[in-house]
C-alpha positions in Angstrom: 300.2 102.7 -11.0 299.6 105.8 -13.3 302.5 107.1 -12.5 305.6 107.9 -15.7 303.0 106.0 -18.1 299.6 104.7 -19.1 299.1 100.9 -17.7 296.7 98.2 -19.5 296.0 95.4 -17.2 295.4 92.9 -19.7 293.5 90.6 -17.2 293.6 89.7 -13.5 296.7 88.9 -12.0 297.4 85.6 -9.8 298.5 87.6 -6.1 302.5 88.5 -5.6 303.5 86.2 -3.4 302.0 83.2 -5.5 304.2 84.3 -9.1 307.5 86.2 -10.2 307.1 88.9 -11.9 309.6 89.8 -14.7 309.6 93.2 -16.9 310.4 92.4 -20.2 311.6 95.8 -22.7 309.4 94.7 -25.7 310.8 97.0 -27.8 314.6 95.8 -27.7 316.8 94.3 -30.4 316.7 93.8 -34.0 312.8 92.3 -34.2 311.1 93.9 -31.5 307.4 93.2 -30.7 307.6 90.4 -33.6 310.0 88.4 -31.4 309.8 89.7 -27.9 305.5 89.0 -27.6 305.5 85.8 -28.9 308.6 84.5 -26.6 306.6 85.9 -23.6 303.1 84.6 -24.5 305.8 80.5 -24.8 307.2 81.5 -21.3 304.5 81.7 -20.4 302.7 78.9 -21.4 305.4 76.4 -19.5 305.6 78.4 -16.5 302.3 79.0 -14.4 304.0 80.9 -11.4 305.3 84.0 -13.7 303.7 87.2 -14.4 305.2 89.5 -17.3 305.1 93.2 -17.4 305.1 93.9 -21.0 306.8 97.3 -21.2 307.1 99.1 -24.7 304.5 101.3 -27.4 301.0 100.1 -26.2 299.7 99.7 -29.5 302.1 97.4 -30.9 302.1 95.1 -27.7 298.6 94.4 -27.8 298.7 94.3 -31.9 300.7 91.2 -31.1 298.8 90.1 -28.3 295.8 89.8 -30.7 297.5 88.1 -33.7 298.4 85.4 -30.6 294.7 85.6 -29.1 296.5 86.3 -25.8 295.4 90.3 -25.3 293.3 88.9 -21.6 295.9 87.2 -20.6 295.6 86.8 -16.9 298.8 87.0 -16.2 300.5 89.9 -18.5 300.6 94.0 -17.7 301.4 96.3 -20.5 303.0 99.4 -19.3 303.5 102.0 -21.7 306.5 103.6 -23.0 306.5 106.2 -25.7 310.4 105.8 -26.4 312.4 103.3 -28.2 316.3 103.3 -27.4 317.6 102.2 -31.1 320.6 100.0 -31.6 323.2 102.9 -32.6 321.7 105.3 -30.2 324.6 106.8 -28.1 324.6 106.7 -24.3 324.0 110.2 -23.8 321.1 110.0 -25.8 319.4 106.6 -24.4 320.5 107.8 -20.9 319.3 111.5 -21.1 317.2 112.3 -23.6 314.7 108.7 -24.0 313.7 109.0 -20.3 310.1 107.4 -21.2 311.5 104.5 -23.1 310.8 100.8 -23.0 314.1 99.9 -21.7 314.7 102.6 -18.8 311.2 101.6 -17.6 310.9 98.0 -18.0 314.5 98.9 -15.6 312.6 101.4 -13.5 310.1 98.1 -13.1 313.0 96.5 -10.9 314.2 99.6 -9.1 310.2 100.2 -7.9 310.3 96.6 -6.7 307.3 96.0 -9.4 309.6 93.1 -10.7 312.0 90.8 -9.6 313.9 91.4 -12.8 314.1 92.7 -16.3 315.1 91.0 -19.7 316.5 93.5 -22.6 317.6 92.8 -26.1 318.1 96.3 -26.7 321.6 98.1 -26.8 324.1 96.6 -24.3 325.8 99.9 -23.7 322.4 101.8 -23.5 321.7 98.9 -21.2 324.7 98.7 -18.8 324.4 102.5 -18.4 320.5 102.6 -17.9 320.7 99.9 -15.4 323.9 101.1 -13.2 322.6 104.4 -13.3 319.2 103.3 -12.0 319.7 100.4 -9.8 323.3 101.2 -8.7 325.9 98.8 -7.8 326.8 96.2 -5.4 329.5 97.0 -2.3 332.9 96.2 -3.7 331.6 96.5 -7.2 333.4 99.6 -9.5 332.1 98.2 -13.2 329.2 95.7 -13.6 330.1 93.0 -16.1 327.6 90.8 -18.6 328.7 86.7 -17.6 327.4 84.4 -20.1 327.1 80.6 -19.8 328.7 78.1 -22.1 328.5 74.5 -22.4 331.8 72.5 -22.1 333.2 69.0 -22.9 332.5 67.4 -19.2 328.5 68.0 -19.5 328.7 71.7 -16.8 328.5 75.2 -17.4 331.6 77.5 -17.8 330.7 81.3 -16.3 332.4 84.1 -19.0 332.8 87.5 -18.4 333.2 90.3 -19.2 331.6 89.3 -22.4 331.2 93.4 -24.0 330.0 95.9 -20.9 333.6 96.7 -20.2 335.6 97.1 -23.3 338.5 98.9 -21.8 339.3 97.9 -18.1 341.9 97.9 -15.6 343.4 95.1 -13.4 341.2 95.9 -10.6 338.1 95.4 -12.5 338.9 92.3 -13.6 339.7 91.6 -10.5 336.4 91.9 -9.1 335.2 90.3 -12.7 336.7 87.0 -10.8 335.3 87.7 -7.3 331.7 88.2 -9.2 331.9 85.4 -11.1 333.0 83.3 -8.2 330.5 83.8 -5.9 327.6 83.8 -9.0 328.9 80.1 -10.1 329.1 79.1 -6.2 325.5 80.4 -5.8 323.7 79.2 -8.6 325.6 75.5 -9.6 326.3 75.3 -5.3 329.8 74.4 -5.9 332.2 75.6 -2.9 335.1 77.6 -4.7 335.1 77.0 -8.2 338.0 77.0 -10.1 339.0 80.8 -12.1 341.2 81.2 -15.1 342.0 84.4 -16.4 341.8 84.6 -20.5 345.3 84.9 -22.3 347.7 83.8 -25.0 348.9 81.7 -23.1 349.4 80.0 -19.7 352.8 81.2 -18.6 352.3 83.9 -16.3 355.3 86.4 -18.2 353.1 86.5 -21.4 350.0 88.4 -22.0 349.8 92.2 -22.0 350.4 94.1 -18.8 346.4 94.4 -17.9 346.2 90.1 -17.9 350.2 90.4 -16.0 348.6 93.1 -13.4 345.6 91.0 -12.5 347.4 87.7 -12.5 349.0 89.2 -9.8 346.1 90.4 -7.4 344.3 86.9 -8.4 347.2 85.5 -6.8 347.1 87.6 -4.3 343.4 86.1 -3.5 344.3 82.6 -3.8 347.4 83.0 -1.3 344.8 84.0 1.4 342.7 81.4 -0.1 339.5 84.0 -0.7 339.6 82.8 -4.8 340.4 79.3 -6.1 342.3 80.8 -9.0 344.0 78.1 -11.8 346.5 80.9 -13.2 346.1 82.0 -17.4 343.9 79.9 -19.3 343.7 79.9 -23.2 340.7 80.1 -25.5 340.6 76.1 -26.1 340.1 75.6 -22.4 336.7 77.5 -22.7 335.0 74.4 -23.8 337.1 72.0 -22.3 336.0 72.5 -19.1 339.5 73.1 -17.5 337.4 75.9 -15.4 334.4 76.8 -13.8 335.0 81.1 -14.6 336.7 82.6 -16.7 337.7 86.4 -16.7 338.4 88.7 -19.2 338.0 92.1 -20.4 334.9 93.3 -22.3 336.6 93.3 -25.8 338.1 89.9 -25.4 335.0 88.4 -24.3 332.9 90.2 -26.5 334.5 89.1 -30.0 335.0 85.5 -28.4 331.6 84.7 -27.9 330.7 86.3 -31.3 333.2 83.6 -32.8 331.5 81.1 -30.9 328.4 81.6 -31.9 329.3 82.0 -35.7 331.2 78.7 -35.7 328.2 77.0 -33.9 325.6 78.1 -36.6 328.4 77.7 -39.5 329.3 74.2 -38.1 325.6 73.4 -38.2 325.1 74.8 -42.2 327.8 72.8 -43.3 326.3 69.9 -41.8 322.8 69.9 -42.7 324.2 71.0 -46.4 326.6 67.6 -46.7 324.2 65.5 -45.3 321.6 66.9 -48.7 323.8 66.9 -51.0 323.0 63.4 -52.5 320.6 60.4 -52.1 323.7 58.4 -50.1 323.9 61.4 -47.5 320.7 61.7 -47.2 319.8 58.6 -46.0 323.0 58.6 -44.0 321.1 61.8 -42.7 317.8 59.6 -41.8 319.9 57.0 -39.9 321.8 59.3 -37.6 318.6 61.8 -37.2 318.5 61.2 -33.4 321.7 61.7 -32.8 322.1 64.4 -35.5 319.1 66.0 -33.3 321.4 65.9 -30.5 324.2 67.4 -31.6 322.0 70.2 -33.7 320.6 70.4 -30.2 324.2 70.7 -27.8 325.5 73.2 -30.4 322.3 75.6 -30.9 323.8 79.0 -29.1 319.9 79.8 -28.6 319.7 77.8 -25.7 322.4 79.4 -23.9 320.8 83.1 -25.1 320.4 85.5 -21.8 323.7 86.9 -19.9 323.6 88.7 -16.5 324.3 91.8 -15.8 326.7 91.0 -13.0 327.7 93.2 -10.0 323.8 96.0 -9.6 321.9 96.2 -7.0 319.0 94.1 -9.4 318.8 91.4 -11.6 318.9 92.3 -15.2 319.5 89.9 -18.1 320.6 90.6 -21.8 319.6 88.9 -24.8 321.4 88.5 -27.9 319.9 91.5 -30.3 319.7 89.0 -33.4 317.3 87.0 -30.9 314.6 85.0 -32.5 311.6 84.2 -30.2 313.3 80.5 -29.0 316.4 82.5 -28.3 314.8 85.6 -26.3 312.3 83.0 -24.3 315.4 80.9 -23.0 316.9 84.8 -21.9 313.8 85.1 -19.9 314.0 81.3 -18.4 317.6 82.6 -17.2 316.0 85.5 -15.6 313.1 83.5 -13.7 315.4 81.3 -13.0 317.8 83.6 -11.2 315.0 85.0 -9.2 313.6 81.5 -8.2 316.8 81.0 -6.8 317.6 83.8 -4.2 320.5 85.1 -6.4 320.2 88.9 -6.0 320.0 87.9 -1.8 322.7 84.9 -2.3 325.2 87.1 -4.3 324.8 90.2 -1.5 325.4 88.3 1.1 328.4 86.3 -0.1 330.0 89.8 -1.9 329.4 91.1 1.7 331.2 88.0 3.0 334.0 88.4 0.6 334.5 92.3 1.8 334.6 91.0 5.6 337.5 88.8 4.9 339.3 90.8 2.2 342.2 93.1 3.3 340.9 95.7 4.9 337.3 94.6 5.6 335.5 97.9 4.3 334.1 98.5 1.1 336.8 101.2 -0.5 339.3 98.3 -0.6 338.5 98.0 -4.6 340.1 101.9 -4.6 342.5 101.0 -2.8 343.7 98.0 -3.9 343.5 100.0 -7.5 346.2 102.4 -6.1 348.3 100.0 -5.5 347.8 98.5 -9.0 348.6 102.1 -10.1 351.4 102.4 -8.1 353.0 99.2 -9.3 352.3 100.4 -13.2 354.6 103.5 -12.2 357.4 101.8 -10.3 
């Protein structure tokens, strides 16, 4: 238990088999301990079969943990970490040089089977890299992506990725972008072969730039054996629409999409509250419509959808938006339990295992080789 770091056991535990444990990298983001503590001591609260391994600078954890009366808390562990990977640190330094910090151990956490899974809202790159190189990745699987959820107009989910692990990619990662996300929404909504749309300018397949042509072209491939229910190009509107269950784009796209999502949500919501104060009239237009101006504040809040996957590693590892207040980071915890309390990690293996089986091939270099082909088209 000693080992790589000092542990506090704040109190005693319920057994294993009885809770999921979760590592949580308390020293992530823009806030840190002032958001991260509180959002596990509210988890906590509304969910009596976790345990939290609070991982970060022992002194500052249980600083917090005493300004919330929580520091026995029978069902927290502080693990100590003298390191803090910062939010401009470069990979080389947050992968080489900060091998004692929160993040790499609230990761090593998973890797040692002392967790089920880890939430971060430290840097994404430091995070990908941290996480692939510890925990490795899936059969099949060249690049791990980050897949958000977003709400839509028919009342379901719609799975995006990548949404910023990946900014520059080839065909035959977004390629297995799709399968990933495939088999994720499958396991986790339970719908047999959901419907995929790959992000572009438009749904013709001659437009778009020859990385959206090149993996139109092996998606089609997929649905023609009938191993992906692909939809063909899909444009930004239909992210919301609900014209598809996944959608699949590079790391860049995603990335400043759901940035503009977000941005419109909480600008959207300013300019309403600010309307509805601006005189007497509004105002009491305001107190008429509260319950369903609740609602709508409610539908469009981006906090509730906070906490994206780390798609395609050998471990479940879940990213929180950095801005994160402690609403926000406690819903990307509720994504994490909720991903362990239903068999994901196991569900995902399996089917990507499937998927291999009945892929060209059947072996697990058929990502390589299918990317030589790819290659091999770009020079012809």
């Amino acid at each position: 238990m000693l080992e790589g770091g000092y542990i506090i056991r704040m109190g005693v535990a319920q057994s294993e088999s009885d809770s999921i444990k979760i590592s949580i990298d308390c020293m992530g983001g823009d806030h840190g301990v002032s958001v991260t503590v509180p959002a596990c001591i509210a988890f906590l609260e509304k969910t009596p079969d976790a345990e939290l391994i609070l991982v970060g600078v022992q002194e500052h954890i249980t600083e917090q943990l005493k300004k919330l009366r929580a520091e026995n808390h029978p069902r927290i562990t502080v693990r100590n970490a003298t390191e803090i990977v910062k939010m401009d640190d470069p990979l080389e330094i947050a992968l080489r040089n900060k091998r004692d910090s929160s993040m790499r151990v609230a990761i090593e956490q998973v890797k040692a089977a002392q967790a089920k899974a880890c939430v971060s809202a430290g840097n994404t790159g430091a995070l990908m890299a941290i996480s692939r190189y510890l925990l490795k990745t899936l059969p099949g699987v060249d690049r791990p992506a980050i897949c958000a959820i977003l709400p839509n107009q028919k009342g379901g989910p719609t799975y995006a990725l990548d949404l910023g692990a990946n900014v520059d990619c080839e065909a035959e990662h977004l390629h297995q972008f799709a399968i990933m996300g495939s088999i994720l929404f499958a396991a986790i909504e339970g719908k047999p072969a959901p419907r995929v749309g790959l992000l572009n300018v438009g749904t013709e397949e001659i437009k778009g730039n020859e990385l959206v042509k090149h993996t139109g072209e092996l998606l089609r491939q997929e649905a023609q054996r009938g191993a992906l229910n692909y939809l063909g190009n899909v444009e930004g509107n239909d992210l919301f629409e609900g014209t598809c269950d996944v959608v699949v784009c590079d790391g860049f796209v995603g990335n400043v999409t759901l940035k503009s999502v977000e941005g419109l949500g909480r600008f959207f919501r300013h300019v309403l509250v600010s309307e509805f104060k601006s005189n007497p009239l509004t105002m009491l237009g305001a107190w008429l419509a509260s319950r369903a101006l609740h609602s709508i504040r409610e539908r469009l809040n981006p906090s509730r959808f906070n906490g994206a996957s780390l798609l395609g590693l050998r471990g479940l590892v879940f990213k929180s938006h950095g801005s994160a207040d402690a609403f926000a980071f406690e819903c990307a915890i509720r994504r994490a339990y909720d991903a362990v309390n239903s068999d994901v990690m196991l569900r995902i293996s399996a089917m990507m295992a499937e998927f291999l089986r009945k892929s060209e091939g059947g072996d697990e270099a058929q990502p390589e080789t299918k990317k030589r082909k790819v290659q091999e088209q770009k020079s012809a």
